[in-house]
Structure formats: structure tokens, C-alpha cells
C-alpha positions, 0 to 999 in steps of 0.5 A: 168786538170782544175776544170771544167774538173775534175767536169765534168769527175766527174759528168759522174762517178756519172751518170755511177755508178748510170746507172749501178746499174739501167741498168746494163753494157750496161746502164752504157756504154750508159749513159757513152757515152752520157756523153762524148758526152755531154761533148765534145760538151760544150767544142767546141770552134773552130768551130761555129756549131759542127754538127756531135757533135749535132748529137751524142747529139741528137741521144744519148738522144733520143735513149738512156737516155731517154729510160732510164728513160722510163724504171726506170719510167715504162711510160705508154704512149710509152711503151718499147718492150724489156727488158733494158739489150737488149734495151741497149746491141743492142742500145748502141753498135750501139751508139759507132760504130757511135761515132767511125765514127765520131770521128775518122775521125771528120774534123776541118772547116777552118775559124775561129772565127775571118775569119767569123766576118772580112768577114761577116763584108763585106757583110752586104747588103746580109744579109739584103736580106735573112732577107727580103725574108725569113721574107717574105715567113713566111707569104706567103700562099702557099698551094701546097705540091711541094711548101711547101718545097721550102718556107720551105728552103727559110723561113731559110735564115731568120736565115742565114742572122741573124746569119751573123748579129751577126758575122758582129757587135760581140757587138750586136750578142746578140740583133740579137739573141733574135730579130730573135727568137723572131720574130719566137717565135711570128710565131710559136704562131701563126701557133701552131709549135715549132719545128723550133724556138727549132733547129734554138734556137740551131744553132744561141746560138751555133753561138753566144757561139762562138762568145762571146767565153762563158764559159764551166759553163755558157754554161751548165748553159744556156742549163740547163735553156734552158731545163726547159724552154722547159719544161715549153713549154710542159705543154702548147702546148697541151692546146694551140693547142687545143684552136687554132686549134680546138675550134676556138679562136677568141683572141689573140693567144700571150696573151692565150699563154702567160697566159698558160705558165706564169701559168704554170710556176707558179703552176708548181707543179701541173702539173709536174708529168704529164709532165714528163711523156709526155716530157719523151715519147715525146723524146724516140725514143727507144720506136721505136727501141725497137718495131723494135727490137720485130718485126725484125726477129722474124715477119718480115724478115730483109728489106736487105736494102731495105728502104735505097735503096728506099731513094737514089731512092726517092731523087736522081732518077726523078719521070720520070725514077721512076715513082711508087716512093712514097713520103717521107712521104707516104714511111715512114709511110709504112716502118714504118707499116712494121718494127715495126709492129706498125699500125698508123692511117691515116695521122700519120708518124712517124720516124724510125730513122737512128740507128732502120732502120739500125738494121730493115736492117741488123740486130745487127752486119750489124747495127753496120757497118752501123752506122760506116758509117754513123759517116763517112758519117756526116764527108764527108759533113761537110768536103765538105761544109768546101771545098766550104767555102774556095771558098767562107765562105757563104758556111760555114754560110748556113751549118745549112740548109744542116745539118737540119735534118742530125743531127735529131735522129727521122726522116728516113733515105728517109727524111734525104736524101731528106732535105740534097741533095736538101738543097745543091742545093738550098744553091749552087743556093742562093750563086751563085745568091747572089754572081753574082747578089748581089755583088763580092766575097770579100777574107777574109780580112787578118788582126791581129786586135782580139778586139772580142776575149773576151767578 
């Protein structure tokens, strides 16, 4: 065992000792797993993106650490329903059946590190061109909901074509990088919203992790600094739309953006303790759960999976055949209303998440099952994006797309749905035009030559 494992497996010892006395054996479980989980991801070296690890990272932060110190701090802005050793025994038994799912039929993608850079490296002029077009719809004014969408999808083949840069010319993947998210730094202080520049920040340190081959510290040590700064954006966000969006700022939007997190940054002891809090709530989705859990039976009879249900119609069933289905975000809101008990106001949606409408369905044991299935179920599209990608690797370079809320510990299971199976169809007709328009497809290029294997 090297130091960096022993260190590892050390500090989640520490972190299940400490839950345990704070959250007694379930707390401990959880924290325990999210800790594996944690670990595990860092250590991924073989594939560019581990999504189904990302989507264990994810889900276990929100639904379960951070309802961990919801409960240590007593928040006051989303207060838990349940007792923590019931939060905890429902949450965390859920957590490790899809932990089961996913692990045990967890799939390899065929290309490796040095397949993407020797076939990026033949398609130069298409990464150009998702580059060009998906710059171009950011600044595209589209008002019209069925639209959105669409832009929404192509404005991410911006991220594609960069990502495909850094593969093709490994010594400047970090110059790609930073310009990609710097230019949608720039956008996202312009429209107010982050969330985008955060998951896509995610997806392209993963590629260039692999492409450099970085280090299990240094990639810790990344994430760390990456975590402060997100936390730093926090203090911020909420003074800044405030001007923006409401009192009509007529300055520059970088200038009072920057000027509020360099101050911030700065007097960050003044506004830490505020920040905590909100940043805390901001990522606890077991505030959620925990309402569900208070509501489901008790209130509200179990829905028998019927929000599941209405999400296959939703996405896979025409309006014309269906003509009563609700919108994603319509359906949602309501099905939120109904499982928590909760009353939003209007033009409010907030998620259930897969883990809270899998226990809102079927209760505790029919959860667990679910949530098994649903690891599996993350397992069969990434092995069926891997099938395609030994066709043609584009496939295998657009996964981030297919995957983008796949790997959301938020979102309901209607949303998840929707993104994915009509993001697959627009990544099959972007590759098929690109391909038949564009150029041939060009074979992986057979060849031992591995410059790039270090730094």
C-alpha cells in the first residue's frame, strides 16, 4: 500500500469514528461511504470521465454529508423533518444499494488515454466548428421554450469541441481549459448563472486530470482549492444578482462582480459564518428527503410509482398520443407539492431527487431496490455510449452531454430522463451530420509512440 492510500484510508477512519459519535451507526456508515466513494473517484485514471463515480460523489454530498452538518449546525434556513438516526438509516441504506448497482456492474470504456489524443488528433477541423457554433447560440437570443432547449444542447458543443482541443495537442490542454472557462466565466457574469460554468468546470479538469495523468494529491489539492473557491462565489452571488437583475446596473457587470469577490475574498471573515450556513443549505438535498420521509405514508399515501411512470410518458410518449402530459417543469413542481407536503410559490420548482421519489414511490425496501437499479441503469448508458464509441470515439467525447443530468443528485427523475434521451438524439444527429457532411470517419490510429504519458 502506497502513503497516499494509507493516508487516505486514514483520514476516512477519522471521518467514520467522528460520524459515528455525532450520528451514531448509520451517520457512520454514511460518511464511510461517501468517503470510499470520494476516494475511489480521485483515484480514476483509466477513463477521462467517470460518470457513474460522479454521480456517487454527488448524490452522497448532497444527501448525505450535508445533511450531516445540517443536523450538527441545526440550520435554520432548511430545516430537517427527521430525527438524524432516521434521516440516516433510510438515506444511507438507500445510498449503498445504489453504490451496489453501480459497482458491481461498473463498465471499463474501451479508449484510452492515448486512443483519444492519437484520434482527436485527426479531427481538428470539427472541433473547430462545435467551438464556432456553440459560441454562437450563447449569444443567440431565443425566447421561445421549445427553443431553449435546443440552444441549451448546442451551446455545450462549445465544451465538446475544447475538450477535443486538449486531446489533440496534450502540451496546451491546460491553455484550452482555462480559455473555455474563462470565456464562460465571462457568460455566466453576464446572464447572473453559474451552474453551467460548475459542472462543465468539472467535466473538462476531469479530461485534462487524465490527460496530464495528475496525481492522487494534486488532485485532492485542486478540488480543495476549487471547493473554496466555490465558496467564495457564494458570498457573492446573491449581492450581484441583486444589482443586476433587479436594481438595473448600468456598469460593468465584470468590474462589480470582481470587485465583490475580491472583497470578499478579502474580509472573508465577516462573512463566513453567514456563508456557511447558506452554502450548506444550498447543497442539502436531505432537507428534501427528510420532508418526504415526514409526509409519505403518514399524509400521503406511497405514489406506486406513478411520477416514474409520468416521466417515461413525458419523454418517450408524443404529445399527440398524450395530449394531458405536463411539462417537465409543470410535473415536477406538482409532484413536489404532493410528496413533501411542501407549498411552493409560483414559478418555484424545486427537485425531488432520484433517492427522495424512489422512497415517495415505494417506500424504504421498494427504495432500496430502486436505487439498485438505478446504479445498473447508469452502468448500461455508459456501456452503450462505449458500444458506439468503437464505431466512431465522437461518441465517447459527447458523453458529458448525455450524462449532464444523469449525474444531478437534485433534479426529478421526469428531468433526468427528458436531458438524457433527447440529448442522445441530438449527439446521434451532430455525429452523423458532422461525420457525412464534415468529413470520413478516421480509425484510431495504431501506434506505440506515448510522448504524453507524463507530464
Amino acid at each position: 500500500m502506497t502513503i497516499s492510500k494509507g493516508v487516505s484510508y486514514l483520514f476516512i477512519a477519522i471521518g467514520v469514528c467522528w460520524a459515528y459519535t455525532q450520528g451514531g451507526l448509520f451517520g457512520a456508515l454514511g460518511i464511510g461511504a461517501v468517503g470510499y466513494v470520494v476516494y475511489d473517484f480521485f483515484l480514476q485514471r483509466k477513463s477521462w470521465l467517470p460518470i457513474g463515480e460522479l454521480a456517487l460523489l454527488l448524490g452522497g454530498l448532497q444527501w448525505i454529508v450535508s445533511p450531516f452538518f445540517s443536523y450538527i449546525a441545526e440550520s435554520n434556513l432548511y430545516r430537517m423533518s427527521q430525527p438524524c438516526d432516521e434521516y440516516m438509516m433510510y438515506t444511507v441504506s438507500m445510498y449503498i444499494a445504489f453504490m451496489t448497482g453501480f459497482y458491481m456492474f461498473r463498465p471499463s470504456l474501451s479508449l484510452s488515454r492515448m486512443d483519444l489524443i492519437k484520434t482527436c488528433s485527426t479531427v481538428g477541423k470539427l472541433s473547430n466548428i462545435l467551438i464556432c457554433v456553440g459560441l454562437l447560440f450563447m449569444f443567440v437570443p431565443i425566447s421561445m421554450p421549445a427553443l431553449l432547449f435546443i440552444k441549451t444542447l448546442v451551446i455545450n458543443l462549445f465544451f465538446i469541441g475544447f475538450i477535443i482541443r486538449m486531446y489533440m495537442k496534450p502540451e496546451k490542454a491546460t491553455m484550452f481549459l482555462l480559455l473555455a472557462l474563462g470565456i464562460q466565466l465571462l457568460n455566466s457574469i453576464r446572464l447572473g448563472m453559474f451552474h453551467e460554468l460548475l459542472v462543465w468546470g468539472i467535466f473538462m479538469m476531469m479530461a485534462w486530470f487524465n490527460i496530464h495523468k495528475v496525481t492522487l494529491k494534486k488532485r485532492i489539492l485542486i478540488f480543495v482549492l476549487t471547493f473554496i473557491g466555490i465558496f467564495i462565489l457564494q458570498t457573492v452571488k446573491s449581492t450581484y444578482r441583486q444589482a443586476i437583475w433587479y436594481n438595473d446596473y448600468s456598469g460593468s457587470k465584470v468590474e462589480l462582480f470582481f470587485s465583490l469577490l475580491i472583497n470578499n475574498a478579502i474580509n472573508i471573515n465577516e462573512v463566513q459564518s453567514e456563508t456557511k450556513e447558506s452554502t450548506v443549505a444550498r447543497y442539502n438535498q436531505g432537507w428534501i428527503i427528510s420532508r418526504i420521509y415526514a409526509n409519505v405514508p403518514q399524509k400521503h399515501d406511497y405514489f406506486y410509482g406513478r411520477t416514474f411512470v409520468d416521466a417515461f410518458n413525458s419523454t418517450l410518449v408524443p404529445r399527440f398520443l398524450f395530449p394531458d402530459k405536463k411539462g417537465a417543469g409543470e410535473q415536477s413542481r406538482s409532484d413536489f407539492i404532493d410528496m413533501t407536503g411542501y407549498q411552493l410559490s409560483r414559478g418555484t420548482s424545486m427537485g425531488l431527487s432520484i433517492l427522495g421519489e424512489s422512497y415517495g414511490n415505494f417506500g424504504i425496501w421498494g427504495g432500496i431496490g430502486f436505487m439498485f437499479f438505478w446504479g445498473w441503469f447508469i452502468t448500461k448508458v455508459i456501456s452503450l455510449v462505449d458500444r458506439f464509441s468503437k464505431k466512431d470515439f465522437l461518441w465517447v467525447m459527447f458523453l458529458p452531454i448525455i450524462c449532464f443530468n444523469l449525474i444531478k443528485a437534485e433534479i426529478s427523475m421526469m428531468s433526468v430522463l427528458n436531458w438524457t434521451v433527447k440529448s442522445f438524439l441530438f449527439v446521434w444527429i451532430v455525429i452523423y451530420l458532422l461525420r457525412h457532411l464534415v468529413t470520413h470517419l478516421q480509425p484510431i490510429v495504431e501506434d506505440n509512440d506515448d510522448k504524453y504519458l507524463d507530464e
